[in-house]
Residue, then its C-alpha position, 0 to 999 in steps of 0.5 A: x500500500x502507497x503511504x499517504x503524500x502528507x507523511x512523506x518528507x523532504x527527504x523522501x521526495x529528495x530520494x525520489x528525485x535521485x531515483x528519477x535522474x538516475x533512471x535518465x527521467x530529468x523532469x520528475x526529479x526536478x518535480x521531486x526536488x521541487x517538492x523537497x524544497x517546498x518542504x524544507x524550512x531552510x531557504x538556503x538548503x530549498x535554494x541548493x536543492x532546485x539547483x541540484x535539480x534544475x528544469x530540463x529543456x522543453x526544447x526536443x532535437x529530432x535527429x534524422 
């Protein structure tokens, strides 16, 4: 069973976000990391986390 979103915590939305970049997936960690720096009380380690984690390009290169 999934656990309820409200008793997840920075941390776990910050694993989460590992997990998607390491799986090659750059917009839902940056998602993730997003929402791991809503949830943390400090604006320092909120500003070090979106920059771990930046908005990837929306921009797609077709190749031929």
């Amino acid at each position: 069973m999934t656990p309820d979103p409200a008793d997840l915590t920075a941390s776990d939305y910050l694993d989460g976000a590992r997990e998607m970049a390491a799986a090659n997936r750059p917009f839902l960690a940056h998602l993730l990391a997003e929402e791991a720096a809503q949830r943390t009380a400090d604006p320092a380690t909120a500003a070090g986390i979106r920059a771990s984690f930046p908005a990837p390009t929306t921009t797609r290169e077709e190749t031929d």
